[in-house]
DRENNUBA-554525 format. One record per residue: x, y, z of N, C-alpha, C, O in turn. Coordinates in steps of 0.2 Angstrom, whole numbers, plus 2048, in hexadecimal, padded with zeros to 3 digits. Example, Ala and Ser with C-alpha at 12.3 -4.5 7.8 and 13.67 -1.06 7.14 Angstrom:
2
8427E482783E7EA8278427F08278477EF82A;8407F58238447FB824840800827843806828;
***
This chain:
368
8047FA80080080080080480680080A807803;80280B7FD8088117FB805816800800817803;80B81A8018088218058018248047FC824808;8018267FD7F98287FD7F48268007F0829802;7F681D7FF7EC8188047F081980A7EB81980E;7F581980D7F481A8157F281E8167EE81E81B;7F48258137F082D8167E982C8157E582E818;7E882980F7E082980E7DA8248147D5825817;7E181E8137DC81A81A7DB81D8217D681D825;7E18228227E18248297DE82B82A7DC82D830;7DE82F8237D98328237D18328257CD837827;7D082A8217C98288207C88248287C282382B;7CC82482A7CB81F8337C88278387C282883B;7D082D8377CD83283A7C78348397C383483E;7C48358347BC8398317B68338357B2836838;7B682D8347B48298367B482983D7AE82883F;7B882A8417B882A8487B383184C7AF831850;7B68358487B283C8477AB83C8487A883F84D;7A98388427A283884179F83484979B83684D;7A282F8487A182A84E79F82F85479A831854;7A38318577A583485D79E83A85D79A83A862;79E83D85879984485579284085678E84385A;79083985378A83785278A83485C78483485F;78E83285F78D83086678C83686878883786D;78F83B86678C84186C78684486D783847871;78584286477D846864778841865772844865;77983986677383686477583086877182C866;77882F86B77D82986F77982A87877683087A;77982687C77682588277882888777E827887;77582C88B77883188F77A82D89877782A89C;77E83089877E82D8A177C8358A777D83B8A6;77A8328AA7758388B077C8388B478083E8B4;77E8328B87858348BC7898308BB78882B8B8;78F8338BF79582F8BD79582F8C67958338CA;7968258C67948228CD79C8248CE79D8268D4;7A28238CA7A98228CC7AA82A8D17AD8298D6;7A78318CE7A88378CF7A38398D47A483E8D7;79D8358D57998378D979383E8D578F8418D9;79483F8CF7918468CC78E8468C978F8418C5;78884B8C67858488C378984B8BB78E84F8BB;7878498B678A84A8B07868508AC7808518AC;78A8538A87878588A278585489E78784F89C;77C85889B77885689777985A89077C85F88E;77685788E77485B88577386188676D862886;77786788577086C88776A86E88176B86E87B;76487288575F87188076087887D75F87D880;76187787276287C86E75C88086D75687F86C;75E88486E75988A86F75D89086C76388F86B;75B89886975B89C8677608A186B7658A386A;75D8A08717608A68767678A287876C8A6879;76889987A77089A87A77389A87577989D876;77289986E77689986777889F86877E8A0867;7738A586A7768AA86577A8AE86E77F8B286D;7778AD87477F8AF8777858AA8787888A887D;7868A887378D8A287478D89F87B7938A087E;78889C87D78989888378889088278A88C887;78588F87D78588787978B88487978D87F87C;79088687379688387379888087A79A87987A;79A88488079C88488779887E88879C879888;79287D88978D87988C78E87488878E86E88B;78F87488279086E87E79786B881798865882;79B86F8817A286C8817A28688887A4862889;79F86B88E79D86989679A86289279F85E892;79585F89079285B89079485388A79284D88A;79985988579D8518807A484F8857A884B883;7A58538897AB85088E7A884D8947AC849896;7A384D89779F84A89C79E8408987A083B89A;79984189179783F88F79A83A88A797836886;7A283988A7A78388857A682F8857A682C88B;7A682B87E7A68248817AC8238827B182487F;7AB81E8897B081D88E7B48208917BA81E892;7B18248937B482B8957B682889E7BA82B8A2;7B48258A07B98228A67BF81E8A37C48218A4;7BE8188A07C681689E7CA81C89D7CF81C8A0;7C88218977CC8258977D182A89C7D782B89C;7CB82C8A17CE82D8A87D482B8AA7DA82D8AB;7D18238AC7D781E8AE7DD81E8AB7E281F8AF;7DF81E8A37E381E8A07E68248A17EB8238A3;7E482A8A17E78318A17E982F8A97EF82F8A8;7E782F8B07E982E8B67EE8298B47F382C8B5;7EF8248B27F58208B27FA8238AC8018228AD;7F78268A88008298A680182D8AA80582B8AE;7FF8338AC8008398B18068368B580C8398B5;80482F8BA80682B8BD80B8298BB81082C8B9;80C8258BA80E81F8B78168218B181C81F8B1;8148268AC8158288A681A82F8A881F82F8AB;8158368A781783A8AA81A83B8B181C8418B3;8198378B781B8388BD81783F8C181A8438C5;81483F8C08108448C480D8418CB80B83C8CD;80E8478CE80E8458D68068468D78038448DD;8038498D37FC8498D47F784A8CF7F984C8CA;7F28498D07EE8488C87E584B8CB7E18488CF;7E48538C87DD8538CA7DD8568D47D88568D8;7E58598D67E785A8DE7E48538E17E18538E7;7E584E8DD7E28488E27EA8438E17EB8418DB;7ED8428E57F48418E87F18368EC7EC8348EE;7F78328EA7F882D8ED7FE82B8F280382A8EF;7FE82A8F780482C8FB8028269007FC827902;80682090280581B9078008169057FE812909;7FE8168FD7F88138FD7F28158FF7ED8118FE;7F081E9027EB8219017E98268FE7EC82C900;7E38288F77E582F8F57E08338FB7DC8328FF;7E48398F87E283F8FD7E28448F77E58428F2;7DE84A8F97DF8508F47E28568F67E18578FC;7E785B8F37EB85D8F67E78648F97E58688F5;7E78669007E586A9017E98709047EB87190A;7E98738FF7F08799007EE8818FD7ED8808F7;7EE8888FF7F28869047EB88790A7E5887909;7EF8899117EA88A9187E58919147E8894910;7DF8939147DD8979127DB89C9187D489B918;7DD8A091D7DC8A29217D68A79207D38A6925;7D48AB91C7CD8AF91C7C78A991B7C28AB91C;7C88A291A7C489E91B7BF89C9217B989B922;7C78999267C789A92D7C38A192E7BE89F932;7C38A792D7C18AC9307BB8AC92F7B78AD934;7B88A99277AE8AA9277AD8A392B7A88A392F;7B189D92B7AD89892E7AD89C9377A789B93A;7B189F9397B18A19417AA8A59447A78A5949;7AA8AB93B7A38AF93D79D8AB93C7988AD93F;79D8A59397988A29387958A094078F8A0943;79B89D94279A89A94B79A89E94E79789C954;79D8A594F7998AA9537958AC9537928AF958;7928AD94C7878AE94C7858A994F7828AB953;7868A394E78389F95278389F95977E89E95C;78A8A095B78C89F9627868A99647828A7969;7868AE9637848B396377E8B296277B8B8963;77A8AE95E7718AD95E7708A796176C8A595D;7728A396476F89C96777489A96F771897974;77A89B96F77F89997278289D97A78389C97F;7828A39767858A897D77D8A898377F8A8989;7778A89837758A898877489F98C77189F991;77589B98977489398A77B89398F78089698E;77988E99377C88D99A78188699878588499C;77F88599478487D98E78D87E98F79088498F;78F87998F79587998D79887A985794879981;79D87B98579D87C97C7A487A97A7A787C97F;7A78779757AB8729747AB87496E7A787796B;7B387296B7B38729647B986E9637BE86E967;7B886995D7BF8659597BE8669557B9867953;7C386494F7C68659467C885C9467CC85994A;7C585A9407C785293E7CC8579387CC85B934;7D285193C7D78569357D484F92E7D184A92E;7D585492A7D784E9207DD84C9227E084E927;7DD84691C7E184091C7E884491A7ED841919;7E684B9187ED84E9167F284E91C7F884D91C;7ED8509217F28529267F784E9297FC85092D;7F58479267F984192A7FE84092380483F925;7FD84091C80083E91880384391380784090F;80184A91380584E90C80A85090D80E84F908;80F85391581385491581A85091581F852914;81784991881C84591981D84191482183D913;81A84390E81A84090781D84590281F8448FC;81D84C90582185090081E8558FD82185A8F9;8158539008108598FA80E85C8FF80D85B905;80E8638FC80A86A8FE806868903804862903;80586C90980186D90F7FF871912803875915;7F88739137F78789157FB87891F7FD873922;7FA87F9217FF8809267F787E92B7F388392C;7F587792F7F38769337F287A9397ED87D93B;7F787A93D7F687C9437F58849417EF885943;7F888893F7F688F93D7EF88C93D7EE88C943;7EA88A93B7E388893A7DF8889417DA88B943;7E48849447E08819497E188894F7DD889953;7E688A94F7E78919547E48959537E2898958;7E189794B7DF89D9487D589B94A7D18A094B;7D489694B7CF89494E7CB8959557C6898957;7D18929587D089495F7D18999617CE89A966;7D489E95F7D58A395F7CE8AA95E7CC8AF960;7CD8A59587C68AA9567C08A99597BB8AD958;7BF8A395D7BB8A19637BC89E9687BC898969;7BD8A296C7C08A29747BA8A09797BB89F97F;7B589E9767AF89D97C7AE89497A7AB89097E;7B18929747B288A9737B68889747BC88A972;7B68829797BE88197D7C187B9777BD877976;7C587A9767C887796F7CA86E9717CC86D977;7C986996E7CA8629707CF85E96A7CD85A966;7D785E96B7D985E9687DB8569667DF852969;7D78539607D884C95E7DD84995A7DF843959;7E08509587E684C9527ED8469537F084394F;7EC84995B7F084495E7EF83A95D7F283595E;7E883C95C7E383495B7E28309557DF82B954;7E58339517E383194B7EB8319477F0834949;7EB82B9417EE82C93D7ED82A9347E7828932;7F08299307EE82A9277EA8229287E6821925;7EC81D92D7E881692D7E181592E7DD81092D;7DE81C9327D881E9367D58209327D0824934;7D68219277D18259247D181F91F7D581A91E;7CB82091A7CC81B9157D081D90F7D182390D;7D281890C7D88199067D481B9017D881C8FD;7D081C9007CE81E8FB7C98248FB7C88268F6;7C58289037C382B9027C58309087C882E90C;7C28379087C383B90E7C283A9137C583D917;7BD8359177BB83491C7BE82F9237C1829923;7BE8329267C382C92D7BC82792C7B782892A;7BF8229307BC81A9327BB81C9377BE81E93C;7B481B9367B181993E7B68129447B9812949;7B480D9407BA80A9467BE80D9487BF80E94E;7C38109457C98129487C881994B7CD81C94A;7C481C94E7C28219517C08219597C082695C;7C081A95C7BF8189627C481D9677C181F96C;7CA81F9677CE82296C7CE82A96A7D182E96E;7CA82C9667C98339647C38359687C383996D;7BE8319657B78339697B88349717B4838974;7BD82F9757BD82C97B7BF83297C7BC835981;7C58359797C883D97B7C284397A7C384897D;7BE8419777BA8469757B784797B7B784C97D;7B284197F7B083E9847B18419897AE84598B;7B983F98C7BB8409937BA8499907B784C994;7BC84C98D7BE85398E7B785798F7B585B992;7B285398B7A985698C7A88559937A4859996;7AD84F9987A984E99F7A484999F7A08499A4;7A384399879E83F9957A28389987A8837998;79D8329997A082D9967A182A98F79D82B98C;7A782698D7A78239877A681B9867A881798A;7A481A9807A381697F7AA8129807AF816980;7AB80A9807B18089837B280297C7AE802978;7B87FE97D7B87F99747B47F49767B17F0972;7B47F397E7AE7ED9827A77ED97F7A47E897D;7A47F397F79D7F497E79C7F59767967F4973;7A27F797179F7F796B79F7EE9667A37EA968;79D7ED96279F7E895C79E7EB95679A7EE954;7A47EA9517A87EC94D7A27E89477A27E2946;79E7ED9447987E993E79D7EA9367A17EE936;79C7E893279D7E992B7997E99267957E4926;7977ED9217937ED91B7997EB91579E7ED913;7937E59147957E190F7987E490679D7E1903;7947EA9047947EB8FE79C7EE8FF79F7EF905;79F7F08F97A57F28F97A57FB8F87A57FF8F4;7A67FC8FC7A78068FD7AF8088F77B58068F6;7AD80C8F47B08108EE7B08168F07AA8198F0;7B58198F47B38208F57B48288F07B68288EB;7B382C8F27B58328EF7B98318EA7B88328E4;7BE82F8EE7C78308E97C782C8E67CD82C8E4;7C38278E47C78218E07C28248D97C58228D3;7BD8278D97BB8298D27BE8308D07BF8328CA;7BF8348D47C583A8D37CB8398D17CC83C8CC;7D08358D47D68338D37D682F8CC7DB82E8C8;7D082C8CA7D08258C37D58218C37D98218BE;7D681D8C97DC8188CB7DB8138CB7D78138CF;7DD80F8CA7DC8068CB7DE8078D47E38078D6;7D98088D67D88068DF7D38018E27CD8018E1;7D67FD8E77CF7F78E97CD7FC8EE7D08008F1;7C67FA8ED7BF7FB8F17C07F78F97C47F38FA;7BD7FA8FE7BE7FA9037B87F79077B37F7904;7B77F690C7B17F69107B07FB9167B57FF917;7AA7FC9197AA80191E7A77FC9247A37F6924;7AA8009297A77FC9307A88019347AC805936;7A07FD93679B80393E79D80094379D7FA943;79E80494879C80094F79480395179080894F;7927FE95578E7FC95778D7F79607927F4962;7887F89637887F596A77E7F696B7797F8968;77E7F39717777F49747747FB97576E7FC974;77880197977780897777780A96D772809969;77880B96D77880D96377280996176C80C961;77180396076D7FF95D76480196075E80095D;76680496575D80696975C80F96A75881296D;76081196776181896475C81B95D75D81B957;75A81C95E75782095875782695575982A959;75682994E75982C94D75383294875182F943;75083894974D839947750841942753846944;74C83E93B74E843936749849934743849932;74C84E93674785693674685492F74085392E;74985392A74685592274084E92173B85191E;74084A92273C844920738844925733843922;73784592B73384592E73483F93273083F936;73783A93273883193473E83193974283693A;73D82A93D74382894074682493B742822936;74E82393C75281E93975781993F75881B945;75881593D76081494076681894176781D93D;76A81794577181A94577581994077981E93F;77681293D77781293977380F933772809934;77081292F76C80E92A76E80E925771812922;76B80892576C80292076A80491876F804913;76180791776380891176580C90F76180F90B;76E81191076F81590B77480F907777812902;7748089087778059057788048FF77C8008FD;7738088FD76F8088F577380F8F37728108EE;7778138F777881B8F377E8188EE7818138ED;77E81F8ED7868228E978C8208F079081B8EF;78B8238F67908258F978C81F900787820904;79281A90179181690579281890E792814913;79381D90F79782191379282591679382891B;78B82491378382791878082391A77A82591B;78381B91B78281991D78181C92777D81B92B;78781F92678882392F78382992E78482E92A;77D82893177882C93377483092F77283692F;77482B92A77082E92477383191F76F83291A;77883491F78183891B77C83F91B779840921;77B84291677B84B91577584C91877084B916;77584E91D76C85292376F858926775858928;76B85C92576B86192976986293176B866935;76485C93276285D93976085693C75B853939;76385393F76384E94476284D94976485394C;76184A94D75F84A95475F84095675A83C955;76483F95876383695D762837964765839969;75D83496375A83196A75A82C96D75782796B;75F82D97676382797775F82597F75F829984;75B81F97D75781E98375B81998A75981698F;76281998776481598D76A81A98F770819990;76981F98F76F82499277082699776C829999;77582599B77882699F77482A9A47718299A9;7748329A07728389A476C83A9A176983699E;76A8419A176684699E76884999976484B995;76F84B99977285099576F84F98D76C84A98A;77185498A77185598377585797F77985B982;77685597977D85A97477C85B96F77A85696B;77C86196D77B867968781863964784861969;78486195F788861959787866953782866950;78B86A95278B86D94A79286B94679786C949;79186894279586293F79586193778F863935;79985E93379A85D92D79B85792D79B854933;79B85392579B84B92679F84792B79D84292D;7A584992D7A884992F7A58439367A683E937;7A184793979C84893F79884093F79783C943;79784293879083993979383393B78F82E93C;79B83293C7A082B93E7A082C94579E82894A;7A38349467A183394D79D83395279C82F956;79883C95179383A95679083495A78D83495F;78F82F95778E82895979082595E78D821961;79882695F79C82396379C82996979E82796F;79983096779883796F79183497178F837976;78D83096F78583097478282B97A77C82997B;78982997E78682498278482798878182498B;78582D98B78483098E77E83798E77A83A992;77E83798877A83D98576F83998376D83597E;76D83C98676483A98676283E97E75C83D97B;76684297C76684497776A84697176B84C974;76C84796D77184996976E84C96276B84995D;76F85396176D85595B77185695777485A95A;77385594F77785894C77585C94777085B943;77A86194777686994077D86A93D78286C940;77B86793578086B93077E87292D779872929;78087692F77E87D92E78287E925781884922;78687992278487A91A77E87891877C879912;77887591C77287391976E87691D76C878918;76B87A92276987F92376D88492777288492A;76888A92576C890926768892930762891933;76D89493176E89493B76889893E765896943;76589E93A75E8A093B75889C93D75489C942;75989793875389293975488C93E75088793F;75888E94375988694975788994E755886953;75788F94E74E88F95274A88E95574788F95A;74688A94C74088894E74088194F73B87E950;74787E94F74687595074887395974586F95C;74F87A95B75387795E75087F96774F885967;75187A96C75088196F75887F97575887A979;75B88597376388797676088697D75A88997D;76288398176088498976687E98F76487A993;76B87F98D76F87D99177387598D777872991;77287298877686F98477D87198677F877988;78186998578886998478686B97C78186A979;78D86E97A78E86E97279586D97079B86E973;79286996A79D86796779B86B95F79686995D;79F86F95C7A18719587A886E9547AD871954;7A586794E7AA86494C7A88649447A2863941;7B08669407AE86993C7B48669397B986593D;7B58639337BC86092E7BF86692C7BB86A92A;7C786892B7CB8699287CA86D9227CC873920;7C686691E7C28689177BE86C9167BC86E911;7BB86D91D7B587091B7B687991E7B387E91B;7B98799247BB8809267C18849207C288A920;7C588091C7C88849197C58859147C7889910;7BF8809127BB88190D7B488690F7AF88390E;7B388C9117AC88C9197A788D9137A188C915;7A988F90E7A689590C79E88F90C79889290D;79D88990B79888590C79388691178D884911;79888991779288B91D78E89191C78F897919;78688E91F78489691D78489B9247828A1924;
***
């Protein structure tokens, strides 16, 4: 075959791929989400007059043939393992593998962040908290960076600056410092969240410093959910990584706890079972994303109660803070705004723990 039929054949392959490609975009099966990403995916958008002619169609189109691409995950993978593998990149997408766990790099400290999340809890603390006769408590779950970016060579935001600049900006929460309890084994390898199992000597510190009893490793048993958990990072990163399991503790307190959801209007379990159907196996712990919770523990110790305002973080542990407490309510004030707890919650002498991730204070802007 002479030069001319190969230009022509590989000519006639590209046009033909072309078309292909062009006729899947436009008339090919759509996916709603991407289970690896957790997200949902860019649609077709619908041609009309008014986007044509402000050039806002191309963009939306282009959003939804890169969402939409066939095999647009293999490819991921492929491009994550050359990055890797190929070009030696230390990181791909700020999503880093370091010990056998990714982490995403969170850098740098963003201290005017620290400041709105501060004001956020002094409205609170100044409409519900300064006249309540409660005690008030605050810890930070560090990310998995804090145990592994530095000592692997990657960018780090400056921790303790965080942690000072906090305490600092709220002197009426007395500060309960966990970091000493944990390390990079106490979170999962594949996603941002620590293990509930491995949280026992945290909670215990969290406990003794409330003045609360804790739960002891006698009184719990270690349960496991069978399906395989895929977390955050393993669909960010596009990594050949094995899947993991999760496991609850559990005992005769927790199991006779109930758990009442302001949005739905129902009780649940503490931990319940059907989120075992979701995207995100990890709501399992107390339902995953609520704005308003309340467990109610009929074998409690005391009378006391506790106020939690808390990020996911929160749904592994609070579980392990209620042997003591006749009630425990939790408020993510990213899902409602602090005006409205008002009308659920009446301030009148509640312990309060203010626990909040790393991720989430240097990211605040989510607080309303």
């Amino acid at each position: 075959m002479d030069h001319k039929k190969i230009r022509a054949v590989g000519a006639a392959f590209l046009v033909a791929l072309w078309v292909l490609l062009t006729a899947f975009a436009w008339f090919g099966p759509r996916t709603e989400i991407s289970e690896s990403e957790r997200r949902p995916l860019d649609q077709m958008p619908e041609l009309s007059g008014k986007i044509l002619l402000d050039g806002s169609f191309m963009g939306k189109f282009e959003d939804f043939s890169l969402d939409q691409f066939p095999l647009r995950d293999t490819f991921r993978r492929i491009k994550s393992l050359w990055h890797y593998n190929v070009m030696q990149y230390r990181d791909n997408n700020d999503i880093y593998v370091a010990d056998g766990y990714a982490a995403k790099l969170e850098y740098p400290y963003r201290p005017e962040s620290i400041t709105y999340a501060a004001q956020r809890f002094q409205s609170i603390y100044e409409m519900y908290l300064r006249r309540s006769t409660g005690r008030i408590f605050m810890t930070v779950a560090p990310d998995k960076g804090y145990y592994l970016a530095e000592e692997n060579g990657y960018l780090t935001m400056d921790y303790q600056a965080m942690f000072a600049d906090l305490q600092q900006a709220l002197p009426w929460a007395t500060y309960i410092d966990i970091t000493d309890t944990l390390d990079q084994r106490d979170y999962y390898t594949t996603d941002t969240h620590w293990r509930q199992e491995a949280l026992l000597e945290a909670s215990q510190k969290l406990c003794q410093a409330m003045g609360v009893s804790a739960f002891t490793q006698e009184e719990l048993t270690r349960k496991t959910v069978e399906k395989p958990f895929y977390g955050v990072y393993y669909g960010q990163a596009a990594l050949p990584m094995d899947p993991e399991q999760i496991h609850y503790l559990t005992g005769e307190i927790l199991e006779q706890c109930k758990v009442y959801d302001y949005e739905t209007g129902k009780y649940a379990d503490v931990y319940d079972m059907t989120k075992l159907e979701s995207r995100d196996l990890y709501d399992v712990f107390l339902s995953g994303a609520k704005s308003l919770l309340t467990i109610e523990n009929p074998n409690a110790a005391t009378s006391k109660e506790l106020i939690v305002f808390r990020d996911s973080f929160g749904s592994s542990m609070v579980p392990l803070l209620v042997k003591d407490y006749a009630k425990v309510t939790l408020v993510d004030v990213r899902y409602i705004h602090m005006s409205m707890l008002k009308n659920f919650i009446q301030f009148n002498g509640q312990d309060v723990l203010l626990l909040y991730s790393t991720l989430v204070l240097n990211n605040s802007s989510t607080i309303k």
